[in-house]
NUDRENSE-437463 format. One line per 10 residues: number of its first residue (from 1); for each residue x, y, z of C-alpha. Coordinates in nm, 2 decimals. Example, Ala and Ser with C-alpha at 12.3 -4.5 7.8 and 13.67 -1.06 7.14 Angstrom:
REM NUDRENSE-437463
1) 1.23/-0.45/0.78; 1.37/-0.11/0.71
This chain:
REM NUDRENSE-437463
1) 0.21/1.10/0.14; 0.06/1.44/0.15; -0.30/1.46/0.32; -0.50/1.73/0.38; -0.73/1.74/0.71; -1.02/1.76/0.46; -0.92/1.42/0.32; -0.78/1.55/0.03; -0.47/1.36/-0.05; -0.11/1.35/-0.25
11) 0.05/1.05/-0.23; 0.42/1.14/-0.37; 0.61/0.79/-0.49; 0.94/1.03/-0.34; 0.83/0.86/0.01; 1.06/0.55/-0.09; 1.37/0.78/-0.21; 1.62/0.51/-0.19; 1.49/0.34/-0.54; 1.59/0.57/-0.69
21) 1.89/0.79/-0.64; 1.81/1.11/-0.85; 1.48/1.17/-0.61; 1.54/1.38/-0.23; 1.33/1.47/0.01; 1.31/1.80/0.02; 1.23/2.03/0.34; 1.07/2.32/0.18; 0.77/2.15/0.02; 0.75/2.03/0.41
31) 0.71/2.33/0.49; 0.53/2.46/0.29; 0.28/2.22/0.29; 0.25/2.30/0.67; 0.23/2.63/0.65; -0.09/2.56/0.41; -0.23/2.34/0.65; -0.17/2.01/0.44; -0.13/1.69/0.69; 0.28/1.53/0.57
41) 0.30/1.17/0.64; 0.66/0.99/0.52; 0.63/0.67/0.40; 0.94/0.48/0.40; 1.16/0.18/0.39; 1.38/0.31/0.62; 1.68/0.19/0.49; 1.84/0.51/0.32; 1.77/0.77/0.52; 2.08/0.96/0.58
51) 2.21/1.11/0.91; 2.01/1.44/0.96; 1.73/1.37/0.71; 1.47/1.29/0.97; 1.54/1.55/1.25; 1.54/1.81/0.91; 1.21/1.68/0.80; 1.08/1.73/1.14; 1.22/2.08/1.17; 1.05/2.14/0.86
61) 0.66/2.02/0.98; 0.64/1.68/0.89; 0.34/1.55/1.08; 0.37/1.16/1.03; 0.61/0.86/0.95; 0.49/0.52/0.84; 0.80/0.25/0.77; 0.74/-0.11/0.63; 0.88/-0.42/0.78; 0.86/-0.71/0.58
71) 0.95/-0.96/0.84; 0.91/-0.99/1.26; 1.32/-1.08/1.22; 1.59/-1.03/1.02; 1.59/-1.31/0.83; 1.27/-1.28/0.69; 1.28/-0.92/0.62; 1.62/-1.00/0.46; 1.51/-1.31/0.27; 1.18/-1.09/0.14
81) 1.35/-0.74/0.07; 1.69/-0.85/-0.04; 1.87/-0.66/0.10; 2.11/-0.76/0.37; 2.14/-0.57/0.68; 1.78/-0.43/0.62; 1.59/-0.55/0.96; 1.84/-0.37/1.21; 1.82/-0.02/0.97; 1.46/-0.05/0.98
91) 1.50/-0.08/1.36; 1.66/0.18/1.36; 1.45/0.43/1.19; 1.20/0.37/1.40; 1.41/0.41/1.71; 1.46/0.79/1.58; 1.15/0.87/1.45; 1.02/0.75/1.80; 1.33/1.00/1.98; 1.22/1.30/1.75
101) 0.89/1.24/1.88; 0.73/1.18/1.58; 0.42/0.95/1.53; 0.49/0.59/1.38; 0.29/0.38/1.23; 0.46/0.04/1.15; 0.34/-0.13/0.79; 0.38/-0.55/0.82; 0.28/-0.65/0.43; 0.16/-1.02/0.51
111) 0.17/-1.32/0.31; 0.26/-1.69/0.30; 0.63/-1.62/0.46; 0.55/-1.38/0.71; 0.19/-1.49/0.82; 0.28/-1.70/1.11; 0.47/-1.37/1.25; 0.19/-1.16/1.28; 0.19/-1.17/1.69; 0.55/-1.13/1.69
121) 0.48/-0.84/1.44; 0.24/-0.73/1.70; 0.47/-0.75/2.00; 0.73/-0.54/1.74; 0.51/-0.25/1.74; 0.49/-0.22/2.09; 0.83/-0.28/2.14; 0.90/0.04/1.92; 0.68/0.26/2.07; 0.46/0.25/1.76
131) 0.12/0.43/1.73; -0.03/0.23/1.50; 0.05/-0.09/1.32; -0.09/-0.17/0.95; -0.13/-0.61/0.94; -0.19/-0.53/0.55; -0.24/-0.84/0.35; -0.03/-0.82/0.01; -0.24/-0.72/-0.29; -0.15/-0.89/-0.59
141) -0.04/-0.60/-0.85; 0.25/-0.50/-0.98; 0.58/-0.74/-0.84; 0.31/-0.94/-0.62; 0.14/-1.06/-0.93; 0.47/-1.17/-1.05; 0.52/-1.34/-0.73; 0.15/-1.44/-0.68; 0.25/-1.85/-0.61; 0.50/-1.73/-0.44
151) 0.30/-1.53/-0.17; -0.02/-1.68/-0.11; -0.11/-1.86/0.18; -0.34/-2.08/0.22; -0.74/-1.99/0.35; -0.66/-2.15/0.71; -0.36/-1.95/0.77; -0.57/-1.65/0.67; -0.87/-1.72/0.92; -0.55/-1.79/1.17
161) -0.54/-1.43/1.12; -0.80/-1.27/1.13; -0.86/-1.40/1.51; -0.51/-1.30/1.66; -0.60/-0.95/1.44; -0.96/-0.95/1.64; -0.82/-1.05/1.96; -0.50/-0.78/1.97; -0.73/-0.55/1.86; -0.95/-0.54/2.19
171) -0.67/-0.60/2.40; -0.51/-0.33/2.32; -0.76/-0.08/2.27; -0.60/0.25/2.36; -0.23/0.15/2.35; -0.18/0.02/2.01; -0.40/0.10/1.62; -0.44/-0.21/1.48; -0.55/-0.13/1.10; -0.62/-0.47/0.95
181) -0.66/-0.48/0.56; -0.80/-0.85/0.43; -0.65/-1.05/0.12; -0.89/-0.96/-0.20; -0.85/-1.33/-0.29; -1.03/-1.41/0.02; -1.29/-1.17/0.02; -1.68/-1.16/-0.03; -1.69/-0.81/-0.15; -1.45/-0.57/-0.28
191) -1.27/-0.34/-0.09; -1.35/0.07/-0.21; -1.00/0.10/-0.35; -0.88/0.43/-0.27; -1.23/0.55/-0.13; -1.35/0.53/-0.52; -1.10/0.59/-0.81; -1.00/0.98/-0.79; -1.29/1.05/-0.58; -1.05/1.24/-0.24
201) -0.68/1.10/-0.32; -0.45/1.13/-0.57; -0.05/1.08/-0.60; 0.27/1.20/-0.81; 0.55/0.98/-0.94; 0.88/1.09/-0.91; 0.86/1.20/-1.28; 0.55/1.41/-1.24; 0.31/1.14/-1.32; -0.05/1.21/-1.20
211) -0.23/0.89/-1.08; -0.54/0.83/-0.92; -0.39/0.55/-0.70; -0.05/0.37/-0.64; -0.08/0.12/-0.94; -0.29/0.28/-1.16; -0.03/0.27/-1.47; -0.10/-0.06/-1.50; -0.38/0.03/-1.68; -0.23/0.04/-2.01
221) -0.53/0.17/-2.17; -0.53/0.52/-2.04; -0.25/0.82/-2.06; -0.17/1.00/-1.76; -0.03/1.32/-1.75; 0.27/1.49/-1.56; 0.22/1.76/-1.35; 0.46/2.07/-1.50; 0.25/2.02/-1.82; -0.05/2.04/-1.65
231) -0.16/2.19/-1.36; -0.26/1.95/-1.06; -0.61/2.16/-1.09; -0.66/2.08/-1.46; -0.56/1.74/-1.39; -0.78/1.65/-1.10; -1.07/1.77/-1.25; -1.04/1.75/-1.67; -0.79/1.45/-1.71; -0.96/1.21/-1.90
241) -0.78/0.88/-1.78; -0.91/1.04/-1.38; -1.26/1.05/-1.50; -1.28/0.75/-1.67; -1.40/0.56/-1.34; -1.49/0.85/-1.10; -1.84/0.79/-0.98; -2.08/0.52/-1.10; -2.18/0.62/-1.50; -1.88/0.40/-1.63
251) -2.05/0.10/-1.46; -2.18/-0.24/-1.62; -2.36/-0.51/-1.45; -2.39/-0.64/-1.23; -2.24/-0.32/-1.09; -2.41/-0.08/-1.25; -2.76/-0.21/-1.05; -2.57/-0.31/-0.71; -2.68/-0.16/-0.38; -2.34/-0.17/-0.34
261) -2.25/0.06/-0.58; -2.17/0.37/-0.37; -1.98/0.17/-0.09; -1.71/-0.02/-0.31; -1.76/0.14/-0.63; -1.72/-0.13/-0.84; -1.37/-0.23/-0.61; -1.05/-0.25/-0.82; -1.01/-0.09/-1.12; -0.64/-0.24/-1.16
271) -0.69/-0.59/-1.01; -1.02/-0.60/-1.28; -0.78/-0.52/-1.50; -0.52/-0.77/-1.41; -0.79/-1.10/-1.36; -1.04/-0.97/-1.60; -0.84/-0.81/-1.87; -1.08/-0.48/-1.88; -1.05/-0.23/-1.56; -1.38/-0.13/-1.59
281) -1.52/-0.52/-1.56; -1.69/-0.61/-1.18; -1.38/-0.65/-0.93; -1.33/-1.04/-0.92; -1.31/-1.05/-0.59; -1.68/-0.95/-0.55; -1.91/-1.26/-0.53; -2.16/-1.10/-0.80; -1.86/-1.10/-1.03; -1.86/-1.38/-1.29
291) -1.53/-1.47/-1.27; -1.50/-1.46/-0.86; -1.47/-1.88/-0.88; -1.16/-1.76/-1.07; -1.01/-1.66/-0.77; -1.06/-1.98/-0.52; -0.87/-2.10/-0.86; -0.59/-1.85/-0.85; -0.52/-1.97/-0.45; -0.53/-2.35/-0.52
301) -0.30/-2.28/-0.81; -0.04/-2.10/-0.58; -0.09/-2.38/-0.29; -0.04/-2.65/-0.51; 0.25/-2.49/-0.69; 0.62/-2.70/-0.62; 0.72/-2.61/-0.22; 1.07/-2.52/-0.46; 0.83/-2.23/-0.61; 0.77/-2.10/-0.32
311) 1.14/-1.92/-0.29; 1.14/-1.83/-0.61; 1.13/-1.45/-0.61; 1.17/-1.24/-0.89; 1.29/-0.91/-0.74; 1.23/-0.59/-0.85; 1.63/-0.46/-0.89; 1.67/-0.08/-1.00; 2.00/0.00/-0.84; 2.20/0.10/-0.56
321) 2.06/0.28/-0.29; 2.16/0.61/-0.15
């Protein structure tokens, strides 16, 4: 992730370089980036980071690391990542990112088979040295749609929650950030996805690809374009697929008339576009959307589905890692 201090943003996809084995970090970029004054936050598995990487990023500038755990243990992170061995590599990243002196924020994805760890995820982040620990429920795009039944948890676990959240949250006032981010599905009003689509943030693929937010391809309706055949300027500000939802003209009701309009902006243009069928339809999980019962729906589904179901990943697989 690439952020200015004047909330302009870059979110480069190369912050999880072990899916893919052509993309690098790179420490000139880095540093050039911090001679311009641009805020470099790594966002990272941290399970392919080789010997040297981190300290070189740090000689380079790099402001910031965040690194996602998917379970308080081992065997949960195992069972949800794959990926055997993962929980003590993540561990260790952390341990080095803390000895560089380097800010950490720690980012616990949460759904049905991690909920229950959330204070022990809590007691991770201290035990780490953490700065700042995301509890950010899973968002179902992308592989969590595919795995929807498989990762939803039920509305009492959720308000379970909320209340350790709330209560770690003023305990530790002033020795651990406690960002909380709430399950759509469970929601009264949408979330401002993004701040507003292409409104202060964008990010690049590893292919160049220019997209308003991390899922935004899913939107098969609109054409992106790469940076290389088009400047990030042009892009920003003349590429048709980044206007097509900026501000509020592109609205319809019961949007278009909400005193909400210019706080969520309309939520979700890709989970609209995954319930709804049409990303420029209300956010279902607003209550003035018609088709928010469709959610409650979506969560009894996944409760009721076969306890068997509930293992049942599909995992994304693209290859060996570094």
């Amino acid at each position: 992730m690439m952020q200015t201090r004047r909330q302009r943003a870059v979110l480069s996809a190369q912050s999880r370089p072990h899916l893919k084995r052509h993309v690098r970090l790179q420490f000139d970029p880095v540093r050039s980036l911090t001679r311009r004054g641009v805020y470099t936050n790594l966002i990272t598995a941290g399970v392919g980071i080789p010997e040297g990487r981190l300290e070189a990023l740090q000689g380079a500038g790099l402001d910031h690391v965040q690194l996602s755990i998917q379970g308080a243990n081992a065997p949960t992170t195992e069972k949800i990542g794959n990926h055997r061995g993962a929980h003590e590599k993540k561990l260790e990243t952390a341990r080095r990112v803390v000895e560089l002196g380097l800010p950490l924020t720690i980012n616990a994805p949460i759904h049905r088979h991690n909920i229950e760890e959330v204070p022990a995820f809590i007691d991770l982040a201290l035990l780490l040295g953490a700065e700042r620990l995301e509890i950010a429920n899973v968002q179902y795009g992308g592989w969590a749609l595919l795995n929807r039944n498989a990762l939803m948890p039920d509305r009492a676990a959720v308000e379970r929650q909320v209340e350790i959240v709330e209560e770690a949250q003023s305990r530790l006032q002033g020795v651990l950030a406690i960002d909380f981010v709430a399950p759509d599905y469970f929601a009264v009003y949408p979330k401002p996805c993004m701040g507003g689509w292409a409104r202060d943030a964008f990010m690049v693929a590893p292919d160049g690809t220019a997209l308003p937010c991390h899922a935004a391809a899913t939107i098969s309706s609109l054409q992106f374009e790469r940076f290389g055949e088009s400047s990030l300027t042009d892009i920003w500000l003349n590429s048709p697929a980044f206007n097509a939802f900026r501000g509020d003209e592109w609205m319809l009701e019961p949007c278009r008339s909400c005193e909400r309009r210019d706080i969520d902006w309309g939520g979700c243009r890709c989970q609209a576009m995954a319930i709804a069928g049409d990303a420029a339809a209300t956010d279902p999980a607003c209550v003035k959307s018609p088709l928010h019962s469709r959610m409650a729906m979506l969560i009894s589904q996944a409760n009721s589905a076969p306890s068997s179901s509930a293992d049942n990943f599909q995992y994304r697989r693209i290859g060996r890692t570094w």
